[in-house]
MARBA-3410 file (N, C-alpha, C, O; in Angstrom, 1 decimal):
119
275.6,-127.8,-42.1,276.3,-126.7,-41.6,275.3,-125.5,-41.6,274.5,-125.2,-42.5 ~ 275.4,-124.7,-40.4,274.1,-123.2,-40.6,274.9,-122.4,-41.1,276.2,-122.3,-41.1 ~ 274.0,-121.8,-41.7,274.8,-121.1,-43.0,274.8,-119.3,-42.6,274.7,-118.4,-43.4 ~ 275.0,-119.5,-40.9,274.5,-117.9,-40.3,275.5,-117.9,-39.9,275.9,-119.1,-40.0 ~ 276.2,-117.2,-39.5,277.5,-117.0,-38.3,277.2,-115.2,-37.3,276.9,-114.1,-37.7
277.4,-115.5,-36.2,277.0,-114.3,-35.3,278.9,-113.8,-34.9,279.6,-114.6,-34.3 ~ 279.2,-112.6,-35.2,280.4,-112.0,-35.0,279.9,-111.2,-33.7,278.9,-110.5,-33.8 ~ 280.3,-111.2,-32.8,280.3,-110.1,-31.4,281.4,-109.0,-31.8,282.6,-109.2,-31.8 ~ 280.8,-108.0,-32.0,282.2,-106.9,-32.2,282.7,-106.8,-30.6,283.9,-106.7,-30.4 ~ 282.2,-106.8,-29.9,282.3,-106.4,-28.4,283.8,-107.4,-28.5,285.0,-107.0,-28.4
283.3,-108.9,-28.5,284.7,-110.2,-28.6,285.6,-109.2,-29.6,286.6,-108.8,-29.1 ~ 285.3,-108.9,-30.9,286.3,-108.8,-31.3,287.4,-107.7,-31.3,288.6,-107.8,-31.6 ~ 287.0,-106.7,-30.9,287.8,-105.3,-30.3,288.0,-105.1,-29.4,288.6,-104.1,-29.2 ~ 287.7,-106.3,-28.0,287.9,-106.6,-26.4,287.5,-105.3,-25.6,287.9,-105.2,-24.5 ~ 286.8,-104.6,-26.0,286.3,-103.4,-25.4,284.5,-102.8,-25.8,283.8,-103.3,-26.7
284.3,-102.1,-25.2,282.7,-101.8,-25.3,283.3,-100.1,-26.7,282.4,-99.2,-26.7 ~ 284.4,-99.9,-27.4,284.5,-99.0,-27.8,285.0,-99.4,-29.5,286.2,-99.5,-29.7 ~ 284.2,-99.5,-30.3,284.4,-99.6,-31.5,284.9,-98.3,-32.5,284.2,-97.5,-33.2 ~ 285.8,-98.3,-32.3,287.0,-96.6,-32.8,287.8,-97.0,-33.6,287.9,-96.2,-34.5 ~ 288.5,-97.7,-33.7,290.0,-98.1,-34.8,289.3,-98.4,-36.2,288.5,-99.2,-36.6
290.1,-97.4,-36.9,290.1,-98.4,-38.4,290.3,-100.0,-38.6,289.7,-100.8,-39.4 ~ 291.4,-100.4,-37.5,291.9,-101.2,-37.4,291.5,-102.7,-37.5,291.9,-103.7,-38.0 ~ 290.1,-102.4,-36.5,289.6,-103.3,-35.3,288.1,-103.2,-36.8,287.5,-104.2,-37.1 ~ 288.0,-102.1,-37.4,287.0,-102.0,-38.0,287.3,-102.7,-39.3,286.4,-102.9,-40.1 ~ 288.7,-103.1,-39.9,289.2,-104.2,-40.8,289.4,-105.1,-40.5,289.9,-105.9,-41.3
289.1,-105.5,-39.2,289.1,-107.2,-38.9,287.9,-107.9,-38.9,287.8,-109.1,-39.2 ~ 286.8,-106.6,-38.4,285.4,-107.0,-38.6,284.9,-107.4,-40.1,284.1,-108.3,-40.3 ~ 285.4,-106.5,-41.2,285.2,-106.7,-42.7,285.8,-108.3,-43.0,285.1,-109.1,-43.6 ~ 287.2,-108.6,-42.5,287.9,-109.7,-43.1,287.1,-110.6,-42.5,287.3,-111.6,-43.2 ~ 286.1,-110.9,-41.6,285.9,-111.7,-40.9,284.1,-111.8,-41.9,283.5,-112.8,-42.0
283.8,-110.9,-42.2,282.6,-111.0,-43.2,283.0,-111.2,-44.3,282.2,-111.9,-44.9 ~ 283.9,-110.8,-44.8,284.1,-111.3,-46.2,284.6,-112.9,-46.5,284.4,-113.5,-47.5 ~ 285.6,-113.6,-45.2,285.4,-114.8,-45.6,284.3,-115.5,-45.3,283.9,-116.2,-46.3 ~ 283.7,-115.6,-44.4,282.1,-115.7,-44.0,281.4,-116.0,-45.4,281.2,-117.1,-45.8 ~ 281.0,-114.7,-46.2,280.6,-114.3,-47.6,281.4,-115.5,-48.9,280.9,-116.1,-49.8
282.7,-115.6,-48.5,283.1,-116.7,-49.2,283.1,-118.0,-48.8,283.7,-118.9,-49.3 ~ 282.4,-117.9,-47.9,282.0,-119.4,-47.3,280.6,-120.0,-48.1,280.2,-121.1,-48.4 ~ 280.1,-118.6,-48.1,278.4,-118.7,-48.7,277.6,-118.5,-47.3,276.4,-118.8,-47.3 ~ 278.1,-118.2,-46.3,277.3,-117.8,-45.3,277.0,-116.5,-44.8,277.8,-115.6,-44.9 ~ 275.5,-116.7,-44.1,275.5,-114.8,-44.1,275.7,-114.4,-42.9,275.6,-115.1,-41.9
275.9,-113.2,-42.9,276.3,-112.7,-41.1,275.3,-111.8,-40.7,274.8,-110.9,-41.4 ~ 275.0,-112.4,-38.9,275.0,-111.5,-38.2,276.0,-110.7,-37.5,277.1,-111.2,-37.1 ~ 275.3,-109.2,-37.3,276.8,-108.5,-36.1,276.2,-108.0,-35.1,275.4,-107.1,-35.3 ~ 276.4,-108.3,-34.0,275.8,-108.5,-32.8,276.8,-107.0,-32.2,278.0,-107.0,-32.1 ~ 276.1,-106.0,-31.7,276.6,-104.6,-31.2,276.8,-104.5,-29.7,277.3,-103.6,-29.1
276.1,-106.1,-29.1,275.6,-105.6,-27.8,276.7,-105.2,-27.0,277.8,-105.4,-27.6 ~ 277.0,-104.5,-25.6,277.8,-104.3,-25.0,278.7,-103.2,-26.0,279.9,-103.2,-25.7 ~ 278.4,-102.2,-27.1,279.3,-101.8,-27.9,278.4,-100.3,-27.2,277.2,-100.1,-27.3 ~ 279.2,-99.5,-26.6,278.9,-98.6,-26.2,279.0,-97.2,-26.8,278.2,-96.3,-26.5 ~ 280.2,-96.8,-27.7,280.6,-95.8,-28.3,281.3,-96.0,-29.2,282.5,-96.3,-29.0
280.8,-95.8,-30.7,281.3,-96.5,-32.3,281.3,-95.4,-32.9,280.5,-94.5,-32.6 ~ 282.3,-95.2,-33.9,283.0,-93.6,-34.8,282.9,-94.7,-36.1,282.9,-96.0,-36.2 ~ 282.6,-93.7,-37.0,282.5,-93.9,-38.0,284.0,-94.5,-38.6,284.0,-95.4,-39.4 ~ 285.3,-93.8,-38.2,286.1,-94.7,-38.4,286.3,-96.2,-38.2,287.0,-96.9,-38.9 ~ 285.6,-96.7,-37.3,285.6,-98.1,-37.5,284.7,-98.3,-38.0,284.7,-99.5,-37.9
283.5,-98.0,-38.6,282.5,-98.7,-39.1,282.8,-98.3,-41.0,281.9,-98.8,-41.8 ~ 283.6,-97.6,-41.6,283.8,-97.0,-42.7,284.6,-98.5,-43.4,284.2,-99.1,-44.4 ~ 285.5,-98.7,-42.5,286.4,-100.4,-43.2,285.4,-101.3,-42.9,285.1,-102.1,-43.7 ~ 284.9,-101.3,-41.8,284.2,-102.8,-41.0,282.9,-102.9,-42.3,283.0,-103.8,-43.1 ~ 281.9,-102.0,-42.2,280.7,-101.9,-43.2,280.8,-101.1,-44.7,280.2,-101.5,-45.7
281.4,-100.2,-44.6,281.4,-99.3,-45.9,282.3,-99.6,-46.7,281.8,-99.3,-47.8 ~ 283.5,-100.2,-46.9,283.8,-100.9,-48.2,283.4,-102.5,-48.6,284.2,-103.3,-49.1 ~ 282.3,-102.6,-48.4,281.4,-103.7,-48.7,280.8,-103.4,-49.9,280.6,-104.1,-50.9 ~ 280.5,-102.6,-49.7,279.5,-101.3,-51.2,280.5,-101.3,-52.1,280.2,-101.2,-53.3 ~ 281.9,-101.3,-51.7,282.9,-101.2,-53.2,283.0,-102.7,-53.7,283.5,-103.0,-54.8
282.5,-103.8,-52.6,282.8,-105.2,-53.1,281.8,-105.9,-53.7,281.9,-106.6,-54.7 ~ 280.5,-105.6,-52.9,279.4,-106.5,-53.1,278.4,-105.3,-54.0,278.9,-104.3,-54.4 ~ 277.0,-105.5,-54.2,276.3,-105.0,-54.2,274.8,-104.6,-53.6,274.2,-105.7,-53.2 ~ 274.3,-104.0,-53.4,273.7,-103.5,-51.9,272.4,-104.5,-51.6,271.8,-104.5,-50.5 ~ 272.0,-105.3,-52.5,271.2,-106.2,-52.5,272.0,-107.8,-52.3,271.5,-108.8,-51.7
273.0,-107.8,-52.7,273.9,-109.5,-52.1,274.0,-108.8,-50.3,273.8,-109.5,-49.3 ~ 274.5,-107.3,-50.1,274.4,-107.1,-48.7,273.1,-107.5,-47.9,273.0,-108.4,-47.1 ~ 272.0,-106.4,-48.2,270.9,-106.8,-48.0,270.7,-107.9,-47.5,270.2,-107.8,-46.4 ~ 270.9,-109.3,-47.7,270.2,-110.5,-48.0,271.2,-111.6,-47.5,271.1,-112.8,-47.5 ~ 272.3,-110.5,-46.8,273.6,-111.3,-46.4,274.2,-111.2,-44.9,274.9,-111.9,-44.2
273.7,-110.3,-44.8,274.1,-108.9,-43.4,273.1,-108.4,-42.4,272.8,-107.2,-42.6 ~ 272.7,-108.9,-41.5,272.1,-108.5,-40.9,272.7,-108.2,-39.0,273.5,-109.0,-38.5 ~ 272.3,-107.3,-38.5,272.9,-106.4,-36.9,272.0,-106.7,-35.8,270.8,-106.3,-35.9 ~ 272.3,-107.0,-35.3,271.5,-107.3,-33.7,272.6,-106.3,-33.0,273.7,-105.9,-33.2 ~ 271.0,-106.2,-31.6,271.6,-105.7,-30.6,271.7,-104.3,-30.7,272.3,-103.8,-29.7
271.4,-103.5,-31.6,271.3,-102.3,-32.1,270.9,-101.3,-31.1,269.8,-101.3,-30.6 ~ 271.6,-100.6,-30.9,270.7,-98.7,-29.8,270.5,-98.0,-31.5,270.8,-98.5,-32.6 ~ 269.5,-96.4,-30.9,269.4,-95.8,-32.2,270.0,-94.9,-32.7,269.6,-94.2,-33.6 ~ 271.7,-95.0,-31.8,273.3,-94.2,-32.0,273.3,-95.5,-32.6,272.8,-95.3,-33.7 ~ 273.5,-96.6,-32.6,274.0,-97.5,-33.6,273.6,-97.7,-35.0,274.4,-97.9,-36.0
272.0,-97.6,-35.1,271.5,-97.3,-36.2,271.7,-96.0,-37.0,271.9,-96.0,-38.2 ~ 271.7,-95.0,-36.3,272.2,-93.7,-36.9,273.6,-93.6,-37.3,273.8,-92.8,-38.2 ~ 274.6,-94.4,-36.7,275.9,-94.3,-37.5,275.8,-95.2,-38.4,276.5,-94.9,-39.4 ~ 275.0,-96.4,-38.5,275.5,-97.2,-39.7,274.9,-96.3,-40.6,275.7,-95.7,-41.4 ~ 273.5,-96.1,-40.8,272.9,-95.4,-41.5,273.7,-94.5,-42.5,273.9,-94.7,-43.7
274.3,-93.5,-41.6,275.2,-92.5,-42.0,276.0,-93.1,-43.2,275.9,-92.9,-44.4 ~ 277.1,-94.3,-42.4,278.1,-94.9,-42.9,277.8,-95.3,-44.3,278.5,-95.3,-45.3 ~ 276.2,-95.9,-44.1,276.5,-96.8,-45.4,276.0,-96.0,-46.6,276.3,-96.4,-47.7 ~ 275.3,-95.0,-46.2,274.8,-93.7,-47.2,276.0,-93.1,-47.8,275.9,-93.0,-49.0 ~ 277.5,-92.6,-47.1,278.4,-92.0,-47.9,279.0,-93.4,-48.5,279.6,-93.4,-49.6
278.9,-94.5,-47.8,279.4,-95.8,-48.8,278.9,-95.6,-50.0,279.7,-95.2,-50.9 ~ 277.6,-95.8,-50.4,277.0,-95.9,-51.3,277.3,-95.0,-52.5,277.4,-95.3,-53.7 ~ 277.4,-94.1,-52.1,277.3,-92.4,-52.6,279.2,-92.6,-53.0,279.6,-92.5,-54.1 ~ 279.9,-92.9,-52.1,281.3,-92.9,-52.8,281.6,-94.0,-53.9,282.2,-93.6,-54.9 ~ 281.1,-95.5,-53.6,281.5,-96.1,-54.8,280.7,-96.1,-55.6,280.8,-97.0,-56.4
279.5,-95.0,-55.7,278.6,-95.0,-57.5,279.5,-94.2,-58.0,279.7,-94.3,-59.2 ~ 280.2,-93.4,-57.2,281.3,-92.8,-58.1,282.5,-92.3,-57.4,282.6,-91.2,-56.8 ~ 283.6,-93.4,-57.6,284.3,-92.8,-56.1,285.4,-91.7,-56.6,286.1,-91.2,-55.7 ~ 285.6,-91.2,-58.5,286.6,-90.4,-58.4,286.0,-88.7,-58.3,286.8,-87.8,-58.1 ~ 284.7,-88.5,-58.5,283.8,-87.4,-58.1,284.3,-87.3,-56.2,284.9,-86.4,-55.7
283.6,-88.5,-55.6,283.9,-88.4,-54.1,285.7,-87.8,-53.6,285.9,-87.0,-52.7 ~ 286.7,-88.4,-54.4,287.7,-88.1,-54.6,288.0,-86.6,-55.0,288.8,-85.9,-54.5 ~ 287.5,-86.3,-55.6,287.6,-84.6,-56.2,287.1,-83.7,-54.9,287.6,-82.8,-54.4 ~ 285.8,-84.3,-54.5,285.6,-83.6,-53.3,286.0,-83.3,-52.4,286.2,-82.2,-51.9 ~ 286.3,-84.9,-51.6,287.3,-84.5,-50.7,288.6,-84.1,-51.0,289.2,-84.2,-50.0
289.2,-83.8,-51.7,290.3,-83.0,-52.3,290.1,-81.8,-52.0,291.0,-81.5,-51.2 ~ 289.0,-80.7,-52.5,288.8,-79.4,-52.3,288.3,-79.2,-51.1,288.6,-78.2,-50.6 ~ 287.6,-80.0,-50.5,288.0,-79.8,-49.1,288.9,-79.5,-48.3,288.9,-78.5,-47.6 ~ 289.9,-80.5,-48.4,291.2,-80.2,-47.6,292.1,-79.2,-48.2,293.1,-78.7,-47.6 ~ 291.7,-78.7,-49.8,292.6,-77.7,-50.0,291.9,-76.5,-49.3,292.7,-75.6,-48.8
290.1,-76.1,-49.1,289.7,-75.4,-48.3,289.9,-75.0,-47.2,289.6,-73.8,-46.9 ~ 290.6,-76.5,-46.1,290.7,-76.3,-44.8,289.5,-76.9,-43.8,289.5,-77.0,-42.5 ~ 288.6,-77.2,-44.6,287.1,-77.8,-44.3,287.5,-79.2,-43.3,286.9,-79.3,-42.3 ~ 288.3,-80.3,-43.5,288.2,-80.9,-43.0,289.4,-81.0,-41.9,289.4,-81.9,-41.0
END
């Protein structure tokens, strides 16, 4: 059995526009049983023309509340990449990280934010 599996987000959101929470929790379920398979994934961007952090926040960023950033590392790898693609994951996985070392501080913040009006 190869123990790689290649997810096309393009196949799985049927569009060149990666935007839903939605579409971005189907991508996660589909790595996480992958991961309980014992197999590691690639995610293949090609044809993914315009991606929001809301889909990449479920799809990549609660991976950091599951795994730890080295079983990711060594589990997870992206093809097909532009350097809007790399700059949003980047982004994503930096407040991932940063919210689950401590997610009820991250919680407090965005709290006073919205009581600010900020977001």
């Amino acid at each position: 059995m190869n123990d790689q599996i290649t997810f096309r987000v393009f196949e799985v959101v049927g569009c060149g526009n990666a935007v839903s929470s939605e579409d971005g929790q189907r991508i996660y379920e589909l790595i996480v049983k992958a991961f309980m398979e014992g197999r590691r994934v690639k995610l293949s961007f090609k044809n993914i023309k315009f991606m929001l952090s809301a889909f990449l926040h479920p799809a990549i960023g609660q991976l950091y509340g599951q795994y730890d950033e080295e079983f990711i590392l060594s589990h997870l790898e992206y093809s097909d990449t532009t350097e809007y693609h790399e700059k949003t994951l980047k982004r994503v996985i930096t407040d991932a990280k940063a919210y689950f070392k401590d997610p009820e501080r991250a919680e407090r913040a965005r709290a006073r934010m919205l009581e600010e009006g900020n977001v």
